[in-house]
DSSP file (Angstrom, degrees, kcal/mol; ACC not computed):
  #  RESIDUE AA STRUCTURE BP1 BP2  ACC     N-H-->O    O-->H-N    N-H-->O    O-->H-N    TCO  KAPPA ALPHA  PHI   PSI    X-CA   Y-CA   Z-CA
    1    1 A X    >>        0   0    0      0, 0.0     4,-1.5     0, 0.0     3,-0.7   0.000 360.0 360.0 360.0 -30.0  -57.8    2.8   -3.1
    2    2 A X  H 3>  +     0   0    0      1,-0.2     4,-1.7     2,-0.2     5,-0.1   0.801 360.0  55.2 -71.5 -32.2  -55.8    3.7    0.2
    3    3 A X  H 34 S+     0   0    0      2,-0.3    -1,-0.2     1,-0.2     0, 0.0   0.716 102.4  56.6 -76.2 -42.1  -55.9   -0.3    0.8
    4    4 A X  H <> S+     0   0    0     -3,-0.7     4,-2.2     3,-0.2     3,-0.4   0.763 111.4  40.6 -75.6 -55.2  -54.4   -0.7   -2.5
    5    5 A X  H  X S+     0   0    0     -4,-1.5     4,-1.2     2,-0.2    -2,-0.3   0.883 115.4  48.3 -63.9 -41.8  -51.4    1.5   -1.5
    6    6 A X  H  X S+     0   0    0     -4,-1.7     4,-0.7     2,-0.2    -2,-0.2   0.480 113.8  49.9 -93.3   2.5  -51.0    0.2    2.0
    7    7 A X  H >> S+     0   0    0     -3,-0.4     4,-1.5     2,-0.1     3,-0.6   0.858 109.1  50.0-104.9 -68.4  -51.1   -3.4    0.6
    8    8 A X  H 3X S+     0   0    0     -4,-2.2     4,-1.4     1,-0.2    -2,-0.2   0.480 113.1  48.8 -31.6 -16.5  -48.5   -2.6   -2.1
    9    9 A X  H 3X S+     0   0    0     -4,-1.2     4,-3.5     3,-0.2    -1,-0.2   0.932 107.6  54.9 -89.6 -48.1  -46.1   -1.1    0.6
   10   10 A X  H <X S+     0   0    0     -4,-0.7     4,-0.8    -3,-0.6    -2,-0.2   0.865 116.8  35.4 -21.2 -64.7  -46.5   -3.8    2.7
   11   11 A X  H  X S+     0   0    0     -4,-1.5     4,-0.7     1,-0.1     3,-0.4   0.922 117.8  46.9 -27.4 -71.6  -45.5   -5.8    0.3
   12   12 A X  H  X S+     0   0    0     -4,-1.4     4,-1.7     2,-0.2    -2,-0.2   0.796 100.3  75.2 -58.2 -38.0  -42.9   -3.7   -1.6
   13   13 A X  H  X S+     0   0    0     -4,-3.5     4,-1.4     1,-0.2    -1,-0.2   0.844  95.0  46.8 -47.5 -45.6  -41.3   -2.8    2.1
   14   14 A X  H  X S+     0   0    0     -4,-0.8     4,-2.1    -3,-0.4     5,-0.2   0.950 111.9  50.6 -65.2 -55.5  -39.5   -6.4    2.7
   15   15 A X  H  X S+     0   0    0     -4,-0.7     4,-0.9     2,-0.2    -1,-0.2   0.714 106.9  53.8 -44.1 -32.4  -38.0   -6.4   -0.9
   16   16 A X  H >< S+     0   0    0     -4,-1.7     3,-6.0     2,-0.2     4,-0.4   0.861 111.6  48.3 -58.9 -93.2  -36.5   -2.6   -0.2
   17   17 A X  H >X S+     0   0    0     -4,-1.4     3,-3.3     1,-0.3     4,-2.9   0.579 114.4  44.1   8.3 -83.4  -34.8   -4.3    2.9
   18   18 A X  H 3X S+     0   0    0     -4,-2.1     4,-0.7     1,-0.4    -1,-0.3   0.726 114.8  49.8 -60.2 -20.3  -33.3   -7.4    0.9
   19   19 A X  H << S+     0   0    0     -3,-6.0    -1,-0.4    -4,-0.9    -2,-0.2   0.372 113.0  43.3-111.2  11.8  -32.2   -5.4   -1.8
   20   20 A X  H X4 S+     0   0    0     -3,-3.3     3,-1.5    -4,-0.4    -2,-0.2   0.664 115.7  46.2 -84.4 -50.9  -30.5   -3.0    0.2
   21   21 A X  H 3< S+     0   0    0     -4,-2.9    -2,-0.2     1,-0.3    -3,-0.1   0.743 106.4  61.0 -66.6 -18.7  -28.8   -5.4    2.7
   22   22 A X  T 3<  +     0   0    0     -4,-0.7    -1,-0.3    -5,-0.3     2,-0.3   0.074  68.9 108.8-104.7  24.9  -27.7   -7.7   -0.2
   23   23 A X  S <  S-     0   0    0     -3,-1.5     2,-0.4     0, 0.0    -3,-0.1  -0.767  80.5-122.1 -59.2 138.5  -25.3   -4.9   -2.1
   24   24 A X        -     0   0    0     -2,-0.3     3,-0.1     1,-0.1    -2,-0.1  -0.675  35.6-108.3 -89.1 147.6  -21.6   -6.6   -1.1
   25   25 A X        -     0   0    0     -2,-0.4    -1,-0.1     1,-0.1     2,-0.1   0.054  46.7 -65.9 -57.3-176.6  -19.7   -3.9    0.8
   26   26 A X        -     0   0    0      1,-0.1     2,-0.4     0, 0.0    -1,-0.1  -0.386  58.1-125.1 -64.8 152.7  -16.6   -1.9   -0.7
   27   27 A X        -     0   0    0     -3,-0.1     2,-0.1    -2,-0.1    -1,-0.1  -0.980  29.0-127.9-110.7 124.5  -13.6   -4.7   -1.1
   28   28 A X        -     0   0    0     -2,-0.4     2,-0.3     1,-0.1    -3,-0.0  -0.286  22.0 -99.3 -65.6 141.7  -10.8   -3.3    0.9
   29   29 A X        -     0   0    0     -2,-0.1     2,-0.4     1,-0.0    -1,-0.1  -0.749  35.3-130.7 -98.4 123.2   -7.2   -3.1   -0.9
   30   30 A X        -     0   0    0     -2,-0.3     2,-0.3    19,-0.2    -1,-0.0  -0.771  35.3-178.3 -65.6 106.6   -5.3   -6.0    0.4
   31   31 A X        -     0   0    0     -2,-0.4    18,-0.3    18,-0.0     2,-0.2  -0.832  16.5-151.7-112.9 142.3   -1.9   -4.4    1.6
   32   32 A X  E     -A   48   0A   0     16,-1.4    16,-1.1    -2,-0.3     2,-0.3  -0.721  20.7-160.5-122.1 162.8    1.6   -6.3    3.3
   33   33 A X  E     -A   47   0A   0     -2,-0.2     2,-0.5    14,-0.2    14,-0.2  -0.910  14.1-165.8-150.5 171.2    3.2   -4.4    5.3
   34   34 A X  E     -A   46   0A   0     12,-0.5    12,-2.0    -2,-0.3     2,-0.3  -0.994   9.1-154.7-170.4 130.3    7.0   -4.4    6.7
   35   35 A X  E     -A   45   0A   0     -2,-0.5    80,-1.6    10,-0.2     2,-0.4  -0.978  22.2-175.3-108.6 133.9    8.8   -2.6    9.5
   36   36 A X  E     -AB  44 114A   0      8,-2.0     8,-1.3    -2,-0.3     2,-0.5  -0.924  20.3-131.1-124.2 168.3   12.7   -2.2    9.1
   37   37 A X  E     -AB  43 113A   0     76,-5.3    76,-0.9    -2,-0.4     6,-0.2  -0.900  16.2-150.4-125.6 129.0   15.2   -0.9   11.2
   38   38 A X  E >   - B   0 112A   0      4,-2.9     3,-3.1    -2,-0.5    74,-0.3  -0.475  15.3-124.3 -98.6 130.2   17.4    1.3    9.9
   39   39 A X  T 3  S+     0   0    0     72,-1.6    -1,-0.1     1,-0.3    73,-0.1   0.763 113.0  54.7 -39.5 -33.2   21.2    1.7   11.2
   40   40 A X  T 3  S-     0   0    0     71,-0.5    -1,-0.3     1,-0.1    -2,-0.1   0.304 130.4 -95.0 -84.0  33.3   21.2    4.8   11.9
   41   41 A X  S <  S+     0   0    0     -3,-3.1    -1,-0.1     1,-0.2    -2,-0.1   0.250  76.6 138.5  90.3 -25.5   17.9    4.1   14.4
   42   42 A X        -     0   0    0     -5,-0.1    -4,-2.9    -4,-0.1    -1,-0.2  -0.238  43.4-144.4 -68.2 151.0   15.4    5.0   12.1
   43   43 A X  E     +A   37   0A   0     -6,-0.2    16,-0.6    -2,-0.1     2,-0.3  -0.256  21.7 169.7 -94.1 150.6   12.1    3.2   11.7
   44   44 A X  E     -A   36   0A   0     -8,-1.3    -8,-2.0    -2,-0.1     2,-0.6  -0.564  17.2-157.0 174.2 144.1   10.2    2.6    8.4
   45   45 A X  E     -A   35   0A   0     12,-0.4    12,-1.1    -2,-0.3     2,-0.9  -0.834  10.5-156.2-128.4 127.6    7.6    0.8    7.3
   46   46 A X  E     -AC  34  56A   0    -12,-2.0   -12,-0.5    -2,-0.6     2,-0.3  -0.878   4.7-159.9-114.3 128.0    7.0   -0.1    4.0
   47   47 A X  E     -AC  33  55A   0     -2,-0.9     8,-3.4     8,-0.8     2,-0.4  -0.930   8.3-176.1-109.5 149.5    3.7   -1.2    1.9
   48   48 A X  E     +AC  32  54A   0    -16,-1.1   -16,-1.4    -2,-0.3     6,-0.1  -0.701   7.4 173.3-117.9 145.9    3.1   -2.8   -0.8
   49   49 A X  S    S-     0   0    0      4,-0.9     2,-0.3     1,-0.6   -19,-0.2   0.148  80.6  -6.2-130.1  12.0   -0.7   -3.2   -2.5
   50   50 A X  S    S-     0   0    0      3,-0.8    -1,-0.6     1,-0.1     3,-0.1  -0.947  84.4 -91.5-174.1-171.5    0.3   -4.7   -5.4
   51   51 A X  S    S+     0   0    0     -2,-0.3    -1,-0.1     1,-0.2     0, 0.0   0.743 115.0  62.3 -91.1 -29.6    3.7   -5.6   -7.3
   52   52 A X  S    S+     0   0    0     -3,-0.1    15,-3.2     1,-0.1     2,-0.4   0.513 105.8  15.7 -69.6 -15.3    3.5   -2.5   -8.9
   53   53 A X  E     - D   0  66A   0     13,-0.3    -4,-0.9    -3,-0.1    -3,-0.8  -0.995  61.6-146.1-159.5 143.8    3.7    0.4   -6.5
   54   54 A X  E     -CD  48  65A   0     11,-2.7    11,-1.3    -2,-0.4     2,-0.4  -0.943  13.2-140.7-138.5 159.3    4.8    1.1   -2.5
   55   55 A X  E     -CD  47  64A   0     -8,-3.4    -8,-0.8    -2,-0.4     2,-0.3  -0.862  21.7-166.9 -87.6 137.1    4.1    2.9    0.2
   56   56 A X  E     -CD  46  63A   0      7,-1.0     7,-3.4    -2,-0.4     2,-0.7  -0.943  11.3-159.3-120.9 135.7    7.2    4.2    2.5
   57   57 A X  E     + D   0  62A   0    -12,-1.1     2,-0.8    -2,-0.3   -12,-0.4  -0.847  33.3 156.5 -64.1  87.3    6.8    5.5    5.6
   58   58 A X  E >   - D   0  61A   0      3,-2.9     3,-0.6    -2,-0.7   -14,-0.1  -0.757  55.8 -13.5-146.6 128.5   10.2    7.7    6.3
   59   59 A X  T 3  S-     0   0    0     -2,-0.8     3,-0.1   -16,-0.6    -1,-0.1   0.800 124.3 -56.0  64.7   5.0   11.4   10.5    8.4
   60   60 A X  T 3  S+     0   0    0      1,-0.8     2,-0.2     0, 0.0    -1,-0.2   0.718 120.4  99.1 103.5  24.3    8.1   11.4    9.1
   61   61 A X  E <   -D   58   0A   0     -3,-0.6    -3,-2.9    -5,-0.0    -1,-0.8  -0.781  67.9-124.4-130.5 150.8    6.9   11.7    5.2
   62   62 A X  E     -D   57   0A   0     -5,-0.2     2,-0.5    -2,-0.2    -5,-0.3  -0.995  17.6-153.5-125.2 136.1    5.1    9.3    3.1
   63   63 A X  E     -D   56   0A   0     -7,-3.4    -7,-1.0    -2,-0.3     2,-0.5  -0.733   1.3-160.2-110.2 102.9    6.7    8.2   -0.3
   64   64 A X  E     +D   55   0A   0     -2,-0.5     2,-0.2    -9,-0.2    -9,-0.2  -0.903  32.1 169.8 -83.1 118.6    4.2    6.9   -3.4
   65   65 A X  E     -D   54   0A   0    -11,-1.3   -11,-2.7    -2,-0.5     2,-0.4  -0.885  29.2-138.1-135.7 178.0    6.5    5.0   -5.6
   66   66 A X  E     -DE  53  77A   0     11,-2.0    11,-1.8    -2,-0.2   -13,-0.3  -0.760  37.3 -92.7-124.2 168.4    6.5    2.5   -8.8
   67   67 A X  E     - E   0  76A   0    -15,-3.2     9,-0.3    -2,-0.4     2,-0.3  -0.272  47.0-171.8 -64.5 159.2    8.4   -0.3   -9.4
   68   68 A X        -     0   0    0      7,-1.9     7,-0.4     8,-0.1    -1,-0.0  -0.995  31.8 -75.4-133.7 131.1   11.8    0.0  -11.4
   69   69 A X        +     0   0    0     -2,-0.3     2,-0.3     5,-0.1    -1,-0.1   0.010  44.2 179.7 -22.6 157.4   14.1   -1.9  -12.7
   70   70 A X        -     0   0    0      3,-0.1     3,-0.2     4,-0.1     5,-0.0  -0.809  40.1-143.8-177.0 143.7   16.9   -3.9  -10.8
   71   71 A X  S    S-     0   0    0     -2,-0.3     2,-0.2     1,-0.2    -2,-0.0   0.705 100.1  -2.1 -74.3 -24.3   19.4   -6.0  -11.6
   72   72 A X  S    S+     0   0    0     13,-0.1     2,-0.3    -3,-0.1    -1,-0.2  -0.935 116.2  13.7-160.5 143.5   18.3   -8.1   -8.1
   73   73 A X  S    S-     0   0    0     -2,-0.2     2,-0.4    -3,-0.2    13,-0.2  -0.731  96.7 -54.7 112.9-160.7   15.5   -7.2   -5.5
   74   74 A X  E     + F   0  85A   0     11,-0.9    11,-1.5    -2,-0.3     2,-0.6  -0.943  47.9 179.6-128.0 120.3   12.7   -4.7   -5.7
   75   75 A X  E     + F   0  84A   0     -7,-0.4    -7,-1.9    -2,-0.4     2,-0.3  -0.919   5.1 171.5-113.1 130.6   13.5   -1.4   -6.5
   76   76 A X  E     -EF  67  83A   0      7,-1.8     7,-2.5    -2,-0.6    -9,-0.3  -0.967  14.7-170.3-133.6 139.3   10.5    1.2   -6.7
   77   77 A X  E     +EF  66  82A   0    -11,-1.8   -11,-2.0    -2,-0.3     2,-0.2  -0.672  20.3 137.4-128.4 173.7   11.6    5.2   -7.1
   78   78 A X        +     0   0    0      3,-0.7   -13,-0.1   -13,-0.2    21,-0.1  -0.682  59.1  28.5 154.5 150.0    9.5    8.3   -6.9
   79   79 A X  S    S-     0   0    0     -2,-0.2     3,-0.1     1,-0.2   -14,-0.0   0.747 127.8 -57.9  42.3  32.3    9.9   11.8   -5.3
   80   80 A X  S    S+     0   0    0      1,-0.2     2,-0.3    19,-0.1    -1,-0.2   0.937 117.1  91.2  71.1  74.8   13.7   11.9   -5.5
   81   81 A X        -     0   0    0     19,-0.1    -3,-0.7    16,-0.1     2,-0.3  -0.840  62.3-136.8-160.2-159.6   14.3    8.7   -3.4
   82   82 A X  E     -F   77   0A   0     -2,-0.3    15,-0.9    -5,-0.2     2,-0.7  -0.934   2.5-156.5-135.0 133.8   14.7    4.9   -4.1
   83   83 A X  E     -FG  76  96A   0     -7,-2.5    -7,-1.8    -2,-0.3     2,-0.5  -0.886  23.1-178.6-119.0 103.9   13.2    2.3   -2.2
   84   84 A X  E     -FG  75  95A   0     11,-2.3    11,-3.2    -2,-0.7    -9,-0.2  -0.946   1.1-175.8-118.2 127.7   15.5   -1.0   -2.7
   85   85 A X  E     -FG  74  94A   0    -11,-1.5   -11,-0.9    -2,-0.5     2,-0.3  -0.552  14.5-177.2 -87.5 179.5   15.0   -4.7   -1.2
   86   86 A X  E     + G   0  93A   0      7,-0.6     7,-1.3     1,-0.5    -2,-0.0  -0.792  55.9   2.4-176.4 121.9   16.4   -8.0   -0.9
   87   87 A X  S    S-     0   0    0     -2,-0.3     2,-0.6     5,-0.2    -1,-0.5   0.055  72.7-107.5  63.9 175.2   15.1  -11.1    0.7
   88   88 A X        +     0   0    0      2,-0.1     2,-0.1    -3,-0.1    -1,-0.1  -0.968  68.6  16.0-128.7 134.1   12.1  -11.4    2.2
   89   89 A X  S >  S-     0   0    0     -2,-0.6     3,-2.3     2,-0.1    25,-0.4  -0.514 105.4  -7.3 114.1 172.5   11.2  -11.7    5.8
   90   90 A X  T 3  S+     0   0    0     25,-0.2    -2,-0.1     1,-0.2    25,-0.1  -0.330 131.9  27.8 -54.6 129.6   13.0  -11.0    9.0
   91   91 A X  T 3  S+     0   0    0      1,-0.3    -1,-0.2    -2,-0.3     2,-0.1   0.339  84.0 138.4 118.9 -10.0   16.4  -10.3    8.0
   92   92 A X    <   -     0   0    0     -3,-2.3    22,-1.6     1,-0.1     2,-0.4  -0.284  49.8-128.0 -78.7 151.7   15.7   -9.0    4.9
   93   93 A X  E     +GH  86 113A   0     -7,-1.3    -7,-0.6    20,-0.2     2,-0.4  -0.799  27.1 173.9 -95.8 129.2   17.7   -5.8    3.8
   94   94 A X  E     -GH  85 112A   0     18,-1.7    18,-1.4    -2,-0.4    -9,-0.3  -0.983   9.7-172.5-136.5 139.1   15.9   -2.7    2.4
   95   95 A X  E     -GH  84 111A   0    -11,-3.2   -11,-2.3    -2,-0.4     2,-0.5  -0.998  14.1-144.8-132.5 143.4   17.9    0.8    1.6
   96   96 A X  E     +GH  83 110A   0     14,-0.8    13,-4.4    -2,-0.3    14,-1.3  -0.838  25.1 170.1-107.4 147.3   17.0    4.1    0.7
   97   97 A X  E     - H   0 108A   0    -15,-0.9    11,-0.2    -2,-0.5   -16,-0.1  -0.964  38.1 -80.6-149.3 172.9   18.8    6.1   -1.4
   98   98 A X  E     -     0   0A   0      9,-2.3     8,-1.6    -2,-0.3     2,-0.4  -0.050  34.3-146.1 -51.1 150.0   19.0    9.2   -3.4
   99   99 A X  E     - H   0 105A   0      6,-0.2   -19,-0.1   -21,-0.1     6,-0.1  -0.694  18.9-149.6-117.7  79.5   17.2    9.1   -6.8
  100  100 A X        -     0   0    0      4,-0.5   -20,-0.1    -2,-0.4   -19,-0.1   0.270  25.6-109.9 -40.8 164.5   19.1   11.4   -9.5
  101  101 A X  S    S+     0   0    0      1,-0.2    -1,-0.1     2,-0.1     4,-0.1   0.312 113.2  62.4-105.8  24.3   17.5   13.0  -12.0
  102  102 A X  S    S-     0   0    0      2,-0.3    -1,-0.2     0, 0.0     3,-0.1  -0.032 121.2 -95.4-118.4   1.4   18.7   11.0  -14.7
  103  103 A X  S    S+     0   0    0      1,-0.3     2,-0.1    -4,-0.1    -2,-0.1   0.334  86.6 111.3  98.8  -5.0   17.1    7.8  -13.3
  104  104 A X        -     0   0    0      1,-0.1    -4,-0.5    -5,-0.0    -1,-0.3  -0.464  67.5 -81.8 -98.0 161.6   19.9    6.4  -11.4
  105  105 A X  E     - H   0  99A   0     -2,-0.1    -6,-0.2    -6,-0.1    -1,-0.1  -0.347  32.3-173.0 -82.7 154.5   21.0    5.9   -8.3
  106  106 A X  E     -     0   0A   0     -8,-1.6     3,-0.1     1,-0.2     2,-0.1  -0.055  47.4 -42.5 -87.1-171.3   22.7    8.1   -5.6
  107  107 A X  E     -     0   0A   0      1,-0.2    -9,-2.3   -10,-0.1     2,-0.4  -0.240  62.6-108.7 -81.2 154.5   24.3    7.6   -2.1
  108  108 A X  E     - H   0  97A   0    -11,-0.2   -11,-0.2     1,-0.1    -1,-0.2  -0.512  33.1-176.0 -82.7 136.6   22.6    5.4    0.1
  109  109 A X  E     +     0   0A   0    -13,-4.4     2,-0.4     1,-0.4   -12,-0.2   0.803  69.4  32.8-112.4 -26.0   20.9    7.4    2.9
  110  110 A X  E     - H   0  96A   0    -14,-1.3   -14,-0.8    -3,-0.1    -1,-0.4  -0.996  59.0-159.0-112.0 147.4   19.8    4.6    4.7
  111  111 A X  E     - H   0  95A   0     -2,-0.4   -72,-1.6   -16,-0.3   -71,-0.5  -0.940  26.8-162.9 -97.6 130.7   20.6    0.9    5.5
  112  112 A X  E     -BH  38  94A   0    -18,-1.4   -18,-1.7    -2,-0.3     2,-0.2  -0.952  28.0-178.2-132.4 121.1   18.1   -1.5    6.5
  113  113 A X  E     -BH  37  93A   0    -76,-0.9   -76,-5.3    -2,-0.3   -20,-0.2  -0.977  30.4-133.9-122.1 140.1   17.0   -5.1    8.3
  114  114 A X  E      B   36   0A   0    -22,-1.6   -78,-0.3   -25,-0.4   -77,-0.1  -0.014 360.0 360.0 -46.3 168.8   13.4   -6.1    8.5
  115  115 A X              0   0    0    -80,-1.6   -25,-0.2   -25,-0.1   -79,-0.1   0.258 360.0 360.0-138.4 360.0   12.4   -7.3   11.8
């Protein structure tokens, strides 16, 4: 009977193996990512993983925001800020500004070029 077992493990053992190695790993959130530079010296880097939502990087805080309306650009708000662009690429202009609590915008606290 012991033969029976140690021939069925044998067996079984290579199948464990194949059917372990062959799950496909986690698929990784595809992310763009953007550095600007802001007049007043400051840095920020902004990501996007979808069209819907961005990361900002700012003042040494990180900003979750959704998309918004705009009349031109990409505008995403969240946590009392605005995150607005325009063009794409080096050169491109990004600003942040206040985000009132009636959904509209405030004074710009920063102006922005990609690099």
């Amino acid at each position: 009977m012991q033969s029976i077992y140690r021939l069925s493990l044998v067996l079984t053992a290579p199948l464990l193996v194949v059917a372990c190695n062959s799950v496909p790993p986690a698929q990784e959130e595809a992310v763009t990512s953007a550095l600007y530079t802001c007049e007043s010296g400051v840095k920020i880097v902004a990501g996007y993983s979808d069209t819907d939502t961005a990361t900002v990087h700012y003042k040494g805080r990180t900003y979750s925001l959704k998309n918004a309306v705009s009349a031109s650009g990409a505008r995403y708000v969240g946590e009392g800020i605005e995150w607005w662009t325009k063009g794409a690429g080096r050169g491109a202009s990004g600003s942040v500004l206040q985000h009132l609590a009636d959904g509209t915008s405030g004074a710009v606290l920063e102006a922005c070029t990609q690099e």
